[in-house]
C-alpha positions as CSV (number, residue, x, y, z in Angstrom):
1,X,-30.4,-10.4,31.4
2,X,-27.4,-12.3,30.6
3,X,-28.2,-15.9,29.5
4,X,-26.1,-18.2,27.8
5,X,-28.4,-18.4,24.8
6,X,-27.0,-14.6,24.7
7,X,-23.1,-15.9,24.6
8,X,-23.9,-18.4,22.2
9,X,-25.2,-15.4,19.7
10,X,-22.6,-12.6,20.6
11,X,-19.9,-15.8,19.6
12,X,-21.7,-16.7,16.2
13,X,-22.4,-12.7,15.6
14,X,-18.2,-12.3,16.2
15,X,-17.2,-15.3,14.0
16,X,-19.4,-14.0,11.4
17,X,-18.1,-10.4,11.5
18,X,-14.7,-11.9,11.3
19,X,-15.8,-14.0,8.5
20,X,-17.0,-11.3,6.2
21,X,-14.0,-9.2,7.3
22,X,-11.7,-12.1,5.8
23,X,-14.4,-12.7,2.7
24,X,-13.9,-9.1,1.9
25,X,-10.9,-8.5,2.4
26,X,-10.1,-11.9,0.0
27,X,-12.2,-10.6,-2.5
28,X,-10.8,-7.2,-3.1
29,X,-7.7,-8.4,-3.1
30,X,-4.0,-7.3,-2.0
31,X,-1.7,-4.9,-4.0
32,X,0.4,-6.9,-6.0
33,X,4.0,-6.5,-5.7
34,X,7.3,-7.8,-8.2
35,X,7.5,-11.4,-7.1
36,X,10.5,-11.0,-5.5
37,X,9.3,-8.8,-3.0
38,X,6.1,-10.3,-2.7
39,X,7.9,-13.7,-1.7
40,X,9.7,-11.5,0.6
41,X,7.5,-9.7,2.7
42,X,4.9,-12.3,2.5
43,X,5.3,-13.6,5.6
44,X,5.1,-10.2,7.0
45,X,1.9,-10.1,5.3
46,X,0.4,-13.0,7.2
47,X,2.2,-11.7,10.4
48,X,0.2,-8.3,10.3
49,X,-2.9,-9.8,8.7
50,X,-3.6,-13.0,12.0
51,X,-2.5,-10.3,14.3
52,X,-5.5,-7.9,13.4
53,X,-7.8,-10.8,13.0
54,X,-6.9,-11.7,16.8
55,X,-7.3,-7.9,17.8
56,X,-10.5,-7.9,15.9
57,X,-12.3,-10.8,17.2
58,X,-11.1,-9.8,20.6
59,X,-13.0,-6.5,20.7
60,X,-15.9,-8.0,19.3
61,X,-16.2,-10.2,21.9
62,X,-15.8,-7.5,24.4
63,X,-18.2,-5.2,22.5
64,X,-20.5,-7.8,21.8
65,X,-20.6,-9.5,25.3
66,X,-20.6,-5.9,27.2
67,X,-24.1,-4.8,24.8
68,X,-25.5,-8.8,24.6
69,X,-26.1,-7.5,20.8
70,X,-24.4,-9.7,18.0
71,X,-25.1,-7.2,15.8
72,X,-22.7,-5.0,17.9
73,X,-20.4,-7.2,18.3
74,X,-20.7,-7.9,13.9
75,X,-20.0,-4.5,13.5
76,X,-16.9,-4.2,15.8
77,X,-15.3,-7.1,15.0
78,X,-15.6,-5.4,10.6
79,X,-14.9,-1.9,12.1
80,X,-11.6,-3.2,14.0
81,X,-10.1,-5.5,10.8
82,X,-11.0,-2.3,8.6
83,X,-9.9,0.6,10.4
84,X,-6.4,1.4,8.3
85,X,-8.3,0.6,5.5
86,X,-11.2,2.9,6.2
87,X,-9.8,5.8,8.4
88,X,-6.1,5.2,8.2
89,X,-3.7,6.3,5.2
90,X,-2.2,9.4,6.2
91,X,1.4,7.1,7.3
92,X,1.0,5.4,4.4
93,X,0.9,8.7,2.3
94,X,3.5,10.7,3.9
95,X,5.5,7.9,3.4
96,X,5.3,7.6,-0.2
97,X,5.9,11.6,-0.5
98,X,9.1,10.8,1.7
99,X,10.0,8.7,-0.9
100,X,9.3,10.8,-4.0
101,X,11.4,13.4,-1.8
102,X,14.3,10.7,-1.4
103,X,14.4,10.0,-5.3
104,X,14.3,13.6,-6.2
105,X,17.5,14.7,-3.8
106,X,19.5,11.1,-5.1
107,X,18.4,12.1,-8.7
108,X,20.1,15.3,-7.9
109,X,23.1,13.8,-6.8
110,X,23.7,11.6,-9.4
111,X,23.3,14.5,-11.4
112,X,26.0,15.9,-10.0
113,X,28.4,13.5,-9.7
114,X,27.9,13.1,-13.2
115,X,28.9,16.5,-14.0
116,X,32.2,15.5,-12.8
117,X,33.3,13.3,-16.0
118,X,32.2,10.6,-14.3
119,X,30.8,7.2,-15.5
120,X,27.4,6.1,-14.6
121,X,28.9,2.8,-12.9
122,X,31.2,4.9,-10.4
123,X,28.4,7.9,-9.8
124,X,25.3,5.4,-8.8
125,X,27.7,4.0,-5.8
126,X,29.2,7.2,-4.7
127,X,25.7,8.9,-5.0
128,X,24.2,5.9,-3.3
129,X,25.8,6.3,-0.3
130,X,24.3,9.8,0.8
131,X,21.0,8.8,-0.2
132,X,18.3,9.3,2.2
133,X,17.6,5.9,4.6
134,X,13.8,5.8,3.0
135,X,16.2,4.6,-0.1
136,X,19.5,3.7,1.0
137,X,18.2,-0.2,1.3
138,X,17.2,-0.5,-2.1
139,X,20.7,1.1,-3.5
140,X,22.7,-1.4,-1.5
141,X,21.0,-4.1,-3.2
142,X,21.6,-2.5,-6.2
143,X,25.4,-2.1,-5.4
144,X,25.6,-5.6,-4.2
145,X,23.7,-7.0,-7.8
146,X,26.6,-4.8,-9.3
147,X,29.3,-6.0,-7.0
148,X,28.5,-10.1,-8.4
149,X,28.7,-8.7,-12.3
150,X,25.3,-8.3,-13.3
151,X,25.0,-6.4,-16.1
152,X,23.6,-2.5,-14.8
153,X,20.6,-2.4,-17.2
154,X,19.4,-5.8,-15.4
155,X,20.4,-4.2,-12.0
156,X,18.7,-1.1,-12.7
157,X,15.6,-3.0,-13.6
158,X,15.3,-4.9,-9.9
159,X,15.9,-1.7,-8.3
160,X,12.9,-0.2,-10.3
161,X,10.9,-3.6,-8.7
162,X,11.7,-2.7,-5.6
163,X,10.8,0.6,-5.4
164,X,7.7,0.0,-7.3
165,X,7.0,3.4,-7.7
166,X,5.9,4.9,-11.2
167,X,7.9,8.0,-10.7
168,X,11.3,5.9,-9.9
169,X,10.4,4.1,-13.3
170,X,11.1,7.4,-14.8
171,X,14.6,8.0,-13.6
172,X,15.7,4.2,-13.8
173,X,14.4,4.6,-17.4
174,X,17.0,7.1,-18.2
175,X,19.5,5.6,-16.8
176,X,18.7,2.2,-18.1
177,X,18.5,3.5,-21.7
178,X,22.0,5.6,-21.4
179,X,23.9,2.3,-19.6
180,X,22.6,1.1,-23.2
181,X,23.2,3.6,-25.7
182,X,26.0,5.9,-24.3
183,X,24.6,8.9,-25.2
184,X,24.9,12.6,-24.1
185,X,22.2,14.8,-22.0
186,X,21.9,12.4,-19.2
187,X,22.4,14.9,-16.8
188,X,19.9,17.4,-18.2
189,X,17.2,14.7,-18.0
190,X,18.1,13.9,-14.9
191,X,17.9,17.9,-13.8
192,X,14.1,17.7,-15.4
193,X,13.4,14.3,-13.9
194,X,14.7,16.1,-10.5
195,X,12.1,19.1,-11.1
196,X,9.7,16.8,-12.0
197,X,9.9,14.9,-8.4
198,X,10.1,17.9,-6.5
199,X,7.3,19.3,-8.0
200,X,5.0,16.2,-6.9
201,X,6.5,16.3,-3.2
202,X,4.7,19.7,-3.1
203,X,1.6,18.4,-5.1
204,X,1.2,15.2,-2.5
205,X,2.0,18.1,0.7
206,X,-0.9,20.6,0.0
207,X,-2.9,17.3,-0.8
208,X,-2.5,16.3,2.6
209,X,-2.6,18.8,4.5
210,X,-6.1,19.8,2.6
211,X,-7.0,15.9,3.9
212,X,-5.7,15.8,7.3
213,X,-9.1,18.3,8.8
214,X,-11.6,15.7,6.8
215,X,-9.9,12.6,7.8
216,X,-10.8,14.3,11.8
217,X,-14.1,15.1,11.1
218,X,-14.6,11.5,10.0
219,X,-12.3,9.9,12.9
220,X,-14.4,12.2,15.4
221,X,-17.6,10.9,13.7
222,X,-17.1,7.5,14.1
223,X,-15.6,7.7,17.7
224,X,-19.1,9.6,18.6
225,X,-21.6,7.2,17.1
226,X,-19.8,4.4,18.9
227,X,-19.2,5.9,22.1
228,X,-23.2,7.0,22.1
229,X,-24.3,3.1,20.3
230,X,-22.1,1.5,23.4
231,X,-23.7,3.9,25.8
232,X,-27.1,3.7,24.9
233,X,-27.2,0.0,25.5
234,X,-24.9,-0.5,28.8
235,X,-26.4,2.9,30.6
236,X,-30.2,2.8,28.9
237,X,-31.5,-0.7,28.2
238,X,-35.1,0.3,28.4
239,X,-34.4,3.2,25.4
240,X,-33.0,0.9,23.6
241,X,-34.7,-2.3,24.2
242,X,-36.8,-3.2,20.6
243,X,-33.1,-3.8,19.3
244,X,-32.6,-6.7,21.7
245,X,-35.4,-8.9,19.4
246,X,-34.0,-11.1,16.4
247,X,-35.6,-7.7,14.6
248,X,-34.0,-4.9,16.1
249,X,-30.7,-6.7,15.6
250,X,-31.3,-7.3,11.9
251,X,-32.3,-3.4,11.5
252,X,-29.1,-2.7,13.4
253,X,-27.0,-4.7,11.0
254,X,-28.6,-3.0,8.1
255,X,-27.5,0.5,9.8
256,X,-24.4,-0.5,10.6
257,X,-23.7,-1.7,6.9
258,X,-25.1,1.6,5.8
259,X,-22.3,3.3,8.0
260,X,-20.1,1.2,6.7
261,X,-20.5,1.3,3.3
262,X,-20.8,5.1,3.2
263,X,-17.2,5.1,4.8
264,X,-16.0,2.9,2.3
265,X,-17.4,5.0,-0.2
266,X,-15.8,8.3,1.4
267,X,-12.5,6.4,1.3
268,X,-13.1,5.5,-2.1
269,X,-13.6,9.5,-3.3
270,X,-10.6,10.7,-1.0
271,X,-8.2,7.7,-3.2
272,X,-5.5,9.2,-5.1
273,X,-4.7,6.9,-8.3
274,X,-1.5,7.2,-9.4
275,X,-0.3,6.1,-13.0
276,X,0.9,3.0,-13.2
277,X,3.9,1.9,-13.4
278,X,5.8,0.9,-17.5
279,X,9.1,-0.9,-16.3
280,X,7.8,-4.5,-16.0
281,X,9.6,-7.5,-16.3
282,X,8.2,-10.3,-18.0
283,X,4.9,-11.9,-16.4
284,X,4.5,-14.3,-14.6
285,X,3.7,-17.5,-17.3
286,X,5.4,-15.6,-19.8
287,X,9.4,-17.6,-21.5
288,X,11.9,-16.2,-19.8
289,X,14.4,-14.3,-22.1
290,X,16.6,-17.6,-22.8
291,X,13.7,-19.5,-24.2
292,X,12.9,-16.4,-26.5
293,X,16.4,-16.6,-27.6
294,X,16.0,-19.8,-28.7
295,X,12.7,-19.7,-30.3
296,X,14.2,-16.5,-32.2
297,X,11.5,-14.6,-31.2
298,X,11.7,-10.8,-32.2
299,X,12.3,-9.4,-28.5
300,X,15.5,-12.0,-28.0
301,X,18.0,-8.9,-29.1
302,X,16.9,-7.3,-25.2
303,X,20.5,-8.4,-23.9
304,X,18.6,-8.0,-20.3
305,X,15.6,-9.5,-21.7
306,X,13.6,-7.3,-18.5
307,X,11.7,-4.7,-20.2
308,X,8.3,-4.1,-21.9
309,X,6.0,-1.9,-22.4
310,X,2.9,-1.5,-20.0
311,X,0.2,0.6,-20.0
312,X,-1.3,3.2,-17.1
């Protein structure tokens, strides 16, 4: 029976799923970015991150309402602000190997158009503009940091922020250090660095293919359970009926966090980790290169004052 005592629970059970979804979700933290591009997508980040609250505590009202369980409505409401996190991934992935595939075939042609006599300051923008669109944004910055004089070690370096991505620290690396020192065998290293690129685009595409019949089975468990919880209590009250006391709905929490907590933990095995990345600029709290200059500390002879050394 419906009763407004019943409302009043699925609400608080809702808030409180949506609660803990935040709480968690604060408490592991984002991926953090270069500042630049944190300050510029951080609005985005908000955007995305009110819109699946809403979306959230909208089907955890439904749920929650529809089974007069709070508990149900708890666990939707966590399910719903978790599901890329939990069951998603396979965008995000073949996006990154879309990258790695983008640097390797503008590696190559920079390679190339090196092999022509010609200066790195002339190949990057003649190579930049056949790049693949994945990259094409990031070399245009570039080119337009080039365009208003900045020296190409200190251009090179923001383009290696933007991409964030430890294998592009290995090219920009090269071509950092030969803007510096002039030397010969760019374009071998860039041939190897090439190799080296293509090499993980095949790595990452077995990788997923291997994940895409596990991430199904998991997808397909999930919907079941639900489809059979949600059942159970609109079509077969009386089956289901001890869960409707303070008790049964604490025992149904406890499951549901078991569930949950074994996906997390599924995800958590399935996680890829990458090296990280070892073109950093300085840290945030850290002098700028100026005041080094002044202080005559020993790193002031860095003209661009952007690099140091980070560890995986």
């Amino acid at each position: 029976m419906f009763t407004q005592n019943t409302a009043l629970a699925v609400l608080i059970g809702v808030a409180t799923g949506l609660g803990l979804a935040l709480l968690v979700a604060g408490l592991v933290g984002w991926p953090r970015r270069p500042r630049d591009a944190r300050s510029a997508s951080e609005t985005d980040r908000l955007r995305r991150l009110g819109r699946r609250s809403v979306i959230a505590l909208a089907v955890g009202l439904v749920v929650g309402l529809a089974s007069q369980w709070p508990a149900l409505g708890l666990g939707a409401v966590v399910l719903v602000f978790f599901w890329n996190a939990l069951f998603g991934g396979a965008a995000s992935e073949k996006l990154a190997m879309r990258r790695v595939e983008a640097l390797a075939m503008w590696t190559e042609s920079l390679r190339d158009t090196i092999a022509g006599a010609v200066g790195l300051e002339q190949a990057i923008p003649a190579s930049a503009r056949g790049a693949d669109p994945v990259l094409r944004e990031n070399l245009n910055a570039l080119l337009d940091r080039l365009r208003g004089r900045m020296p190409l070690a200190e251009a090179l370096q923001f383009l290696a922020d933007d991409l964030d991505d430890p294998s592009a620290d290995l090219v920009i690396a090269a071509l950092i250090l030969n803007s510096k020192l002039r030397g010969p065998g760019l374009r071998e290293v860039l041939g190897a660095l090439a190799k080296s690129a293509r090499e993980e685009v095949d790595m990452r595409q077995r990788v997923i293919a291997q994940r895409a019949g596990t991430r199904r089975s998991v997808q397909i468990i999930v919907g079941v359970v639900v489809a059979f919880v949600l059942g159970m209590a609109l079509f077969n009250r009386n089956f289901v009926e001890p869960y409707g006391s303070p008790v049964g709905q604490l025992m149904l929490t406890v499951v549901l966090a078991l569930f949950g907590l074994g996906f997390m933990w599924l995800r958590r095995l399935a996680k890829v980790e990458s090296p990280g990345r070892f073109l950093l600029r300085h840290a945030t709290g850290e002098q700028p290169p100026e005041a080094g200059r002044a202080h005559g500390r020993p790193g002031a002879a860095d003209p661009s004052g952007t690099l140091r050394a980070g560890g995986r």
